[in-house]
Structure formats: C-alpha cells, structure tokens
PDBQT receptor file of N, H, CA, C and O in Angstrom, charges set to zero:
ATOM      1  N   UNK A   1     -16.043  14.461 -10.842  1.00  0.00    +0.000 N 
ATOM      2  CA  UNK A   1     -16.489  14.752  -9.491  1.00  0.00    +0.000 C 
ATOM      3  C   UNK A   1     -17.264  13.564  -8.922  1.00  0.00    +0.000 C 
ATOM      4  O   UNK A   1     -17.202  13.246  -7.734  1.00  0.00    +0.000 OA
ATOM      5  N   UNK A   2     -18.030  12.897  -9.879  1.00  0.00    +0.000 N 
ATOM      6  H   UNK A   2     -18.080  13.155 -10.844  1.00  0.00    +0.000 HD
ATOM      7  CA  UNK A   2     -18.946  11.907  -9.437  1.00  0.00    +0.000 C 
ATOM      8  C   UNK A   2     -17.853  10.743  -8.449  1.00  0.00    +0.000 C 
ATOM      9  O   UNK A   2     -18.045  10.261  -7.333  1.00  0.00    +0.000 OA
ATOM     10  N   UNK A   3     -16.736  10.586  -9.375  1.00  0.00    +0.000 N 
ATOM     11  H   UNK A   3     -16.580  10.978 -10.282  1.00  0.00    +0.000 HD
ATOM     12  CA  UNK A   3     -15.858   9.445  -8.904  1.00  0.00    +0.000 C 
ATOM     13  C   UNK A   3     -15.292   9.715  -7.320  1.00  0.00    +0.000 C 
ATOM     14  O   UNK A   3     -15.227   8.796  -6.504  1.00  0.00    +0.000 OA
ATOM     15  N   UNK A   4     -14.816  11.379  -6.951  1.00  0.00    +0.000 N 
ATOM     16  H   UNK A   4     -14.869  12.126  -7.615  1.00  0.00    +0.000 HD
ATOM     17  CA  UNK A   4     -14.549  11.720  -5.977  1.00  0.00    +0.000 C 
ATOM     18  C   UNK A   4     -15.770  11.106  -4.506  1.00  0.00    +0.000 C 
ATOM     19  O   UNK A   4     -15.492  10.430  -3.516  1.00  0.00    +0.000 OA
ATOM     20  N   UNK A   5     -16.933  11.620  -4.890  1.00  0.00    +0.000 N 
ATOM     21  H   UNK A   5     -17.159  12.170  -5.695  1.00  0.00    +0.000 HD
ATOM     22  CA  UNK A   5     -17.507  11.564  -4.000  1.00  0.00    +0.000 C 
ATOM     23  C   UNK A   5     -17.700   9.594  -3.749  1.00  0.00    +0.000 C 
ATOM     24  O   UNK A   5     -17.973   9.223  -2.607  1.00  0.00    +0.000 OA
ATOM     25  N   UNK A   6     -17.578   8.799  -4.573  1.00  0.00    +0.000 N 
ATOM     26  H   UNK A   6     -17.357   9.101  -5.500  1.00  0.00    +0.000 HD
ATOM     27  CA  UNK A   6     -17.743   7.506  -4.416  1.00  0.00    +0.000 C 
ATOM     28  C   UNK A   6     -15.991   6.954  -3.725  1.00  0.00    +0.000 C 
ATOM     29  O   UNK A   6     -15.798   6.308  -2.695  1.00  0.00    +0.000 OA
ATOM     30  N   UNK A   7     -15.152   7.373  -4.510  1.00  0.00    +0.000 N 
ATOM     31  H   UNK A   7     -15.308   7.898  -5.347  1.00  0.00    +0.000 HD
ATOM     32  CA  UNK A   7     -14.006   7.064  -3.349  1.00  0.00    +0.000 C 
ATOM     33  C   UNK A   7     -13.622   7.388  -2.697  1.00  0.00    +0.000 C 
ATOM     34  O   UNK A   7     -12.498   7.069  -2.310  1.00  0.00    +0.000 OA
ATOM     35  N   UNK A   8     -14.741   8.657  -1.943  1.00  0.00    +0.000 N 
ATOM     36  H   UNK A   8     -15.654   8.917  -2.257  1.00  0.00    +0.000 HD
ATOM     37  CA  UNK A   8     -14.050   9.422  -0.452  1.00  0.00    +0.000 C 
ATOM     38  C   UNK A   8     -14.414   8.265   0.637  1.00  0.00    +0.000 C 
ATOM     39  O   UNK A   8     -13.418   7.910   1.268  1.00  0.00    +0.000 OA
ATOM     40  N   UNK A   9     -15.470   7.681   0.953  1.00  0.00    +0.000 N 
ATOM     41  H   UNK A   9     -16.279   7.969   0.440  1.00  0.00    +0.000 HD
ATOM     42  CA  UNK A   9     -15.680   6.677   1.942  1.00  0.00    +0.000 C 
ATOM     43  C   UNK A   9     -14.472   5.928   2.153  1.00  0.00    +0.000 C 
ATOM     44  O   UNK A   9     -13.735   6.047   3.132  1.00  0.00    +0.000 OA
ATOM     45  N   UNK A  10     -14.340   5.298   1.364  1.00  0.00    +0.000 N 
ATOM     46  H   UNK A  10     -14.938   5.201   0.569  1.00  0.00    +0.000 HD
ATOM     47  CA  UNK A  10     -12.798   4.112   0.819  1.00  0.00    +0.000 C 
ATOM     48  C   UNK A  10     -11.417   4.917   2.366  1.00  0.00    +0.000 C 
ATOM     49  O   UNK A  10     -10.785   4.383   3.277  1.00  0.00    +0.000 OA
ATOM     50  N   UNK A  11     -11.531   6.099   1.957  1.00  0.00    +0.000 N 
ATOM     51  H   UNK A  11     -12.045   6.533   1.217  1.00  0.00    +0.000 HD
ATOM     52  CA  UNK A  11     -10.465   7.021   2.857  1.00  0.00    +0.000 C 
ATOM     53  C   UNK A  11     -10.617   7.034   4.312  1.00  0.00    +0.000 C 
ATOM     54  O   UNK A  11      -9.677   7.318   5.054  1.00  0.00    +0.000 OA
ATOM     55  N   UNK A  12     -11.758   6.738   4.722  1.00  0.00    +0.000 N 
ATOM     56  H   UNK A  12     -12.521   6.507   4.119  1.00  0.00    +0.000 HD
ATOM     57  CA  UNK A  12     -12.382   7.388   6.026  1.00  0.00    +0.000 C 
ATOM     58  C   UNK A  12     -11.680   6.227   7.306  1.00  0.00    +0.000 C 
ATOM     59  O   UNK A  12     -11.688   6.366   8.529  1.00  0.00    +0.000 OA
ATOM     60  N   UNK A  13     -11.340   5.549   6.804  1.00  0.00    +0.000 N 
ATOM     61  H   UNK A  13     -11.333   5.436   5.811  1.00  0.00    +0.000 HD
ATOM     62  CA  UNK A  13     -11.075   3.960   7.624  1.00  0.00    +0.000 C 
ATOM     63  C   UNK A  13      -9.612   3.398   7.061  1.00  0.00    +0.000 C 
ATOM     64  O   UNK A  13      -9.371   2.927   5.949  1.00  0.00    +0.000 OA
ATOM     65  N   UNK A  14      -8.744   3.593   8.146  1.00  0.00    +0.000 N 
ATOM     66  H   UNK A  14      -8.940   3.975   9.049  1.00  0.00    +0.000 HD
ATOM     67  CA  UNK A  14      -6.899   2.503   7.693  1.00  0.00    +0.000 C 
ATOM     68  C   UNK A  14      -7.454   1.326   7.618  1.00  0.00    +0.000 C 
ATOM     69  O   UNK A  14      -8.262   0.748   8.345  1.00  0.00    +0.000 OA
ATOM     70  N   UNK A  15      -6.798   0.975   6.422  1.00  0.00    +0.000 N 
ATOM     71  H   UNK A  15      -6.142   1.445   5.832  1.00  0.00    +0.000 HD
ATOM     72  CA  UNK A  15      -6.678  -0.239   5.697  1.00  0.00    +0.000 C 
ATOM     73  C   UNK A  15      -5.423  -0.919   5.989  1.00  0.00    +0.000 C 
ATOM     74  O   UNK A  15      -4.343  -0.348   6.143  1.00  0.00    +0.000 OA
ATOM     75  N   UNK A  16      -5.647  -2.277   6.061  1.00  0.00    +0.000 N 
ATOM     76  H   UNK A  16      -6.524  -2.741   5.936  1.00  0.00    +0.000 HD
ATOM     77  CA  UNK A  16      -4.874  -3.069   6.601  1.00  0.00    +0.000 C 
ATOM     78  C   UNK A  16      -4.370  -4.350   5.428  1.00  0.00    +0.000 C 
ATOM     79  O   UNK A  16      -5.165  -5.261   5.197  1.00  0.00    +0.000 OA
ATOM     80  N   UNK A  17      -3.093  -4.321   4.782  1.00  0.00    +0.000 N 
ATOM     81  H   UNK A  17      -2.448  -3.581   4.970  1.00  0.00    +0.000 HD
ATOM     82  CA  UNK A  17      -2.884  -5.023   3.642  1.00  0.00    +0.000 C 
ATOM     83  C   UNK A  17      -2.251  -6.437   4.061  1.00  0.00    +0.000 C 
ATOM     84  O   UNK A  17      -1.027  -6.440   4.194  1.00  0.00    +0.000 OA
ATOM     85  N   UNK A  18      -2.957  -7.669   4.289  1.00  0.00    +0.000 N 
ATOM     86  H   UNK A  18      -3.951  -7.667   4.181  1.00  0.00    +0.000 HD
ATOM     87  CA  UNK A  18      -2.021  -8.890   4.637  1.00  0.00    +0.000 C 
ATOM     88  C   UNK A  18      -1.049  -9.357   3.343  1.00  0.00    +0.000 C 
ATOM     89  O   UNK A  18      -1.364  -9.369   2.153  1.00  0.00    +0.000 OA
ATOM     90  N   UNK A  19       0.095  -9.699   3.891  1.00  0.00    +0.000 N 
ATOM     91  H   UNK A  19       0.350  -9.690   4.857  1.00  0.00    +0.000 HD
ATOM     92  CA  UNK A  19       1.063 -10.028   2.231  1.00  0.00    +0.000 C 
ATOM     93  C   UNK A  19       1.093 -11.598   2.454  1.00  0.00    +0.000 C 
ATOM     94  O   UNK A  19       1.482 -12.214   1.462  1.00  0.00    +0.000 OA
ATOM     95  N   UNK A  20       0.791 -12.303   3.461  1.00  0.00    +0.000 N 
ATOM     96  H   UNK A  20       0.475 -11.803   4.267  1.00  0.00    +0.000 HD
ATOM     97  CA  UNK A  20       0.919 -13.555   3.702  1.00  0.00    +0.000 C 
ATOM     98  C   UNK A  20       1.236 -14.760   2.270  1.00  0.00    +0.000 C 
ATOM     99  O   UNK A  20       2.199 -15.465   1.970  1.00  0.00    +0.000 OA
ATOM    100  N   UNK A  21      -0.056 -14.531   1.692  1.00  0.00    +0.000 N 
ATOM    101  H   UNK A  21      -0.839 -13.958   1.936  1.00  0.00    +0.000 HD
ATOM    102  CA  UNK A  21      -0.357 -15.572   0.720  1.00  0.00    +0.000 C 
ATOM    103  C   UNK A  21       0.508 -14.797  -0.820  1.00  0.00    +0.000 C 
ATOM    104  O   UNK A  21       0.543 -15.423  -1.879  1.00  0.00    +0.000 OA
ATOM    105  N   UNK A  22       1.004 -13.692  -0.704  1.00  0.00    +0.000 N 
ATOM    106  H   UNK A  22       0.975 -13.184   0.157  1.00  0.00    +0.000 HD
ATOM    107  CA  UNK A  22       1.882 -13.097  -1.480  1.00  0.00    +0.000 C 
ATOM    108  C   UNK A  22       3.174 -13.538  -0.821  1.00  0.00    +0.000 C 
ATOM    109  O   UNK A  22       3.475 -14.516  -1.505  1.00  0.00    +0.000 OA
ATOM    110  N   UNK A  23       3.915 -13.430  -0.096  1.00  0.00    +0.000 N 
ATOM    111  H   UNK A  23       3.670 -12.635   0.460  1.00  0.00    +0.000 HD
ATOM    112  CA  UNK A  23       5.358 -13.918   0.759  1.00  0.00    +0.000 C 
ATOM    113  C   UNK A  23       5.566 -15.535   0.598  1.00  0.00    +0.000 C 
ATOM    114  O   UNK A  23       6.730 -15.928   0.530  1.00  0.00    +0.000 OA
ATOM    115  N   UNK A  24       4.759 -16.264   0.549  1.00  0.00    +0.000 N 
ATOM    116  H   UNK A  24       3.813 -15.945   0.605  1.00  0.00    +0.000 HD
ATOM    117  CA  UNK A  24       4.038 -17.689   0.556  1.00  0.00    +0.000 C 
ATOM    118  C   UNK A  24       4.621 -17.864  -1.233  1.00  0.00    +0.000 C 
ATOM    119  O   UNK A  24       5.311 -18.823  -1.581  1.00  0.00    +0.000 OA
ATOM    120  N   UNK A  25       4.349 -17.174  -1.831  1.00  0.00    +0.000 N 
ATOM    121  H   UNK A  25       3.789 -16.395  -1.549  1.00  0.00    +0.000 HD
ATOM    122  CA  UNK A  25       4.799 -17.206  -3.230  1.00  0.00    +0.000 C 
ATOM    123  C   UNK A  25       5.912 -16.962  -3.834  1.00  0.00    +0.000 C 
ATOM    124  O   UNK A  25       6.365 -17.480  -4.855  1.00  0.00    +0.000 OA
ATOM    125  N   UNK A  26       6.440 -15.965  -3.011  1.00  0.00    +0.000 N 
ATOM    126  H   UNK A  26       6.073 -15.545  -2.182  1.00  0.00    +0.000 HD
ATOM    127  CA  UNK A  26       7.352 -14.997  -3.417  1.00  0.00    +0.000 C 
ATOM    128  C   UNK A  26       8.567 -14.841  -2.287  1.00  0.00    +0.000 C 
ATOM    129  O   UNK A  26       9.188 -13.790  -2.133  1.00  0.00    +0.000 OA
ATOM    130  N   UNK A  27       8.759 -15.821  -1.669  1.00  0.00    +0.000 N 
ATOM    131  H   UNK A  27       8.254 -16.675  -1.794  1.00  0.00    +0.000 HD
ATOM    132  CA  UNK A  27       9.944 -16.024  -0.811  1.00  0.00    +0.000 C 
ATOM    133  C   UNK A  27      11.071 -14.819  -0.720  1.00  0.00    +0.000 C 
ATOM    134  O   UNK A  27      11.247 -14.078   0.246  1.00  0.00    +0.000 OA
ATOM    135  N   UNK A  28      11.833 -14.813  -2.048  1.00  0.00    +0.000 N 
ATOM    136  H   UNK A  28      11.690 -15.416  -2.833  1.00  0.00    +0.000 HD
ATOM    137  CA  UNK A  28      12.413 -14.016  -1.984  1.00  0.00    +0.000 C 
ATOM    138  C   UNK A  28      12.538 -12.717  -2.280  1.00  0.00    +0.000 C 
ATOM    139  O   UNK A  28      13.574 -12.052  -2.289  1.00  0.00    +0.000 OA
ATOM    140  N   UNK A  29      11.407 -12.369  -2.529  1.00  0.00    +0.000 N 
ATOM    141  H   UNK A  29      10.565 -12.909  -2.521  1.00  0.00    +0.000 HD
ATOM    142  CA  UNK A  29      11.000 -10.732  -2.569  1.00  0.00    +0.000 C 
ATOM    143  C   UNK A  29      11.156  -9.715  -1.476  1.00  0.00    +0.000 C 
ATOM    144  O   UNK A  29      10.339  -9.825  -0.562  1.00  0.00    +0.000 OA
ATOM    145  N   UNK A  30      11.997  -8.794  -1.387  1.00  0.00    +0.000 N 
ATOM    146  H   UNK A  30      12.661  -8.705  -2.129  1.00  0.00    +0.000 HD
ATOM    147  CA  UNK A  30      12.039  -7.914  -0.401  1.00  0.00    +0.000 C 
ATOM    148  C   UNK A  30      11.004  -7.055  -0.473  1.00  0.00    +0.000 C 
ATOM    149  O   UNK A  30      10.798  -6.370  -1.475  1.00  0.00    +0.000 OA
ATOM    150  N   UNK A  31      10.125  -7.017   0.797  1.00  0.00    +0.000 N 
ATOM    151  H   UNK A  31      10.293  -7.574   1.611  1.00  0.00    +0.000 HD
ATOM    152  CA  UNK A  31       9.170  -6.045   1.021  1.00  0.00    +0.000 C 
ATOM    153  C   UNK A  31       9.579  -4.990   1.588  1.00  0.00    +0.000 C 
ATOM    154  O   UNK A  31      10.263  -4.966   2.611  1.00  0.00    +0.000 OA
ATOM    155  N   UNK A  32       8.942  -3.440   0.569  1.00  0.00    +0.000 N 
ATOM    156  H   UNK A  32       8.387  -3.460  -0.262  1.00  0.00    +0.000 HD
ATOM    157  CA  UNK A  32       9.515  -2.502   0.984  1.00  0.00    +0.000 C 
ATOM    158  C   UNK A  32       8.607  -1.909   2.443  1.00  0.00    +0.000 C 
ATOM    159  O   UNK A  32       7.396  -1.729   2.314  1.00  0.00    +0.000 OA
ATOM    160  N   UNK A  33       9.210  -1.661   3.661  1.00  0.00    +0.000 N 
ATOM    161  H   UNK A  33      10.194  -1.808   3.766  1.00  0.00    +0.000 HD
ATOM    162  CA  UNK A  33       7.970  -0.952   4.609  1.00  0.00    +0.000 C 
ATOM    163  C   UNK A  33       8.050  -0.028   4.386  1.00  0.00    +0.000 C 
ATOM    164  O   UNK A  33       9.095   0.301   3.825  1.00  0.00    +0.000 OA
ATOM    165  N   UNK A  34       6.854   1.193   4.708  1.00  0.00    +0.000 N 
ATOM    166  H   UNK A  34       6.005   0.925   5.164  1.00  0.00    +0.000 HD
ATOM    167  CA  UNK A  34       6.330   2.240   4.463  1.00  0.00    +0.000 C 
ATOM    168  C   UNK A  34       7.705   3.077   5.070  1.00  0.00    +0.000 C 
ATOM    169  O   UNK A  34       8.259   3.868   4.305  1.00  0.00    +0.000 OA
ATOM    170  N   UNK A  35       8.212   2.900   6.375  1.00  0.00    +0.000 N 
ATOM    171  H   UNK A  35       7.763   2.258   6.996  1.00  0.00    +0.000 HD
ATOM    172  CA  UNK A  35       9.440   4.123   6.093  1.00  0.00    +0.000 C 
ATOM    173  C   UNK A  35      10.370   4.035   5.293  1.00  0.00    +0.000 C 
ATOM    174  O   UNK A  35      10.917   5.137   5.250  1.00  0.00    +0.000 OA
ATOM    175  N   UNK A  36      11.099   2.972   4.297  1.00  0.00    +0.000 N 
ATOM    176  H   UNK A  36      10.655   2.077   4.332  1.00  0.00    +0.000 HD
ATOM    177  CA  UNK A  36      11.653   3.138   3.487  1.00  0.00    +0.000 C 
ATOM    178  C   UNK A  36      11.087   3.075   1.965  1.00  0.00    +0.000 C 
ATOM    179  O   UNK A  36      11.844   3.296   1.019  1.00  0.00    +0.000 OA
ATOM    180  N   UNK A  37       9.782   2.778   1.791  1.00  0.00    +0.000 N 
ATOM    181  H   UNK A  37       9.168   2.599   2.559  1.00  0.00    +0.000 HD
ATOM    182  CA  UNK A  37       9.303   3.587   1.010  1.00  0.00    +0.000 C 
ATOM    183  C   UNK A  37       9.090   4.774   0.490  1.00  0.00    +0.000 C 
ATOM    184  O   UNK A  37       9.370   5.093  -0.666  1.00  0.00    +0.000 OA
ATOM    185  N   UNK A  38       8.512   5.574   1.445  1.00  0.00    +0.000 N 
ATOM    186  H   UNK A  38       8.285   5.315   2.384  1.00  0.00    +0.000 HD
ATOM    187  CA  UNK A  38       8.305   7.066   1.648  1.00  0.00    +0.000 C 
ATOM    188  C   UNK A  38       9.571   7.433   0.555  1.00  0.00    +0.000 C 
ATOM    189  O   UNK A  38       9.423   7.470  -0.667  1.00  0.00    +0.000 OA
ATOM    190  N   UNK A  39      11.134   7.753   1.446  1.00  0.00    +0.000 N 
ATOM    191  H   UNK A  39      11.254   7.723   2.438  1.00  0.00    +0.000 HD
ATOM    192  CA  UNK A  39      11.860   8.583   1.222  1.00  0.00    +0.000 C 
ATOM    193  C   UNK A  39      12.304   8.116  -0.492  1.00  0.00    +0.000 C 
ATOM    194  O   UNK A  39      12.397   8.738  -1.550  1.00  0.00    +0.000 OA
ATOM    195  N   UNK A  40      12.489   6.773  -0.094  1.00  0.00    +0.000 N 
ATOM    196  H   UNK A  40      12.413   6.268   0.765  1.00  0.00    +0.000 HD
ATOM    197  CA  UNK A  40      12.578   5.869  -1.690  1.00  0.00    +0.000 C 
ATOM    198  C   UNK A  40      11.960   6.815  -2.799  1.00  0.00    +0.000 C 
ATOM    199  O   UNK A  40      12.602   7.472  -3.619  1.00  0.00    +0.000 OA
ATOM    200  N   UNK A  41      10.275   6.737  -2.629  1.00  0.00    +0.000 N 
ATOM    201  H   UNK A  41       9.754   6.203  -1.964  1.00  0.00    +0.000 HD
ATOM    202  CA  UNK A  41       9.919   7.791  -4.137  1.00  0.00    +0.000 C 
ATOM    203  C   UNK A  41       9.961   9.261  -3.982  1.00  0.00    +0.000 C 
ATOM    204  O   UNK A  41       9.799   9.944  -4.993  1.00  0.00    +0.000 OA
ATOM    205  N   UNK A  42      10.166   9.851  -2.796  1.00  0.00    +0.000 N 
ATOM    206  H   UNK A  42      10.297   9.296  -1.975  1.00  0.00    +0.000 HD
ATOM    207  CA  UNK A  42      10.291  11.183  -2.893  1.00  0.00    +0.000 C 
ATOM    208  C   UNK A  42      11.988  12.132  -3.430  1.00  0.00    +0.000 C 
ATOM    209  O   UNK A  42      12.222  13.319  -3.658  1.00  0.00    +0.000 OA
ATOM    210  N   UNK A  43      13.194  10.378  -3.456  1.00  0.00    +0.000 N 
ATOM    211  H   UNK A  43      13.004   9.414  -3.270  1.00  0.00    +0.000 HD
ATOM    212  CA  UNK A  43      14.368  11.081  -3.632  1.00  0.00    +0.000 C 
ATOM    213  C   UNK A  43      14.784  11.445  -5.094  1.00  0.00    +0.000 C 
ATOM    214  O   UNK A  43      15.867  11.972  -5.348  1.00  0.00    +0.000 OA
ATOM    215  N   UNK A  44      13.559  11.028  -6.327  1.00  0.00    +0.000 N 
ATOM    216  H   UNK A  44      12.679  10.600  -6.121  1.00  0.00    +0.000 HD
ATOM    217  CA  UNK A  44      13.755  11.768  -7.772  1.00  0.00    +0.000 C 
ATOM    218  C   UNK A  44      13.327  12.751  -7.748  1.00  0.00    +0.000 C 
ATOM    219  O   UNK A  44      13.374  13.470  -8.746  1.00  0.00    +0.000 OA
TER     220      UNK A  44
C-alpha cells in the first residue's frame, strides 16, 4: 500500500516521452504509436 500511495502523484499529470536521442541511434527501428499498440497487445 505504501508504494501505491507514492506512485499515485506520478499519474496525476500526461507524460510526454521524447524518442529523439533514441531514433538518433536506432534509425531503423519502427516505432510502435499508441493506436497500433493498443490493439497489438490486446489481440492474445
């Protein structure tokens, strides 16, 4: 319970993930966006 109440704040505010300096590395990596993510792990 202790842990709950310390990572509820974390939730309260969208977070914003830059991949820049990851893409910069990783050229050819396809990034998945969140709508084809989603259905991606929900279809097992």
């Amino acid at each position: 319970m202790r842990e709950l109440w310390e990572l509820l704040p974390r939730y309260e505010v969208d977070k914003l993930f830059v991949s820049d300096k990851f893409k910069r590395a990783f050229p050819e990596f396809k990034v998945t966006t969140y709508a084809e993510g989603v259905p991606a792990t929900r279809a097992e």
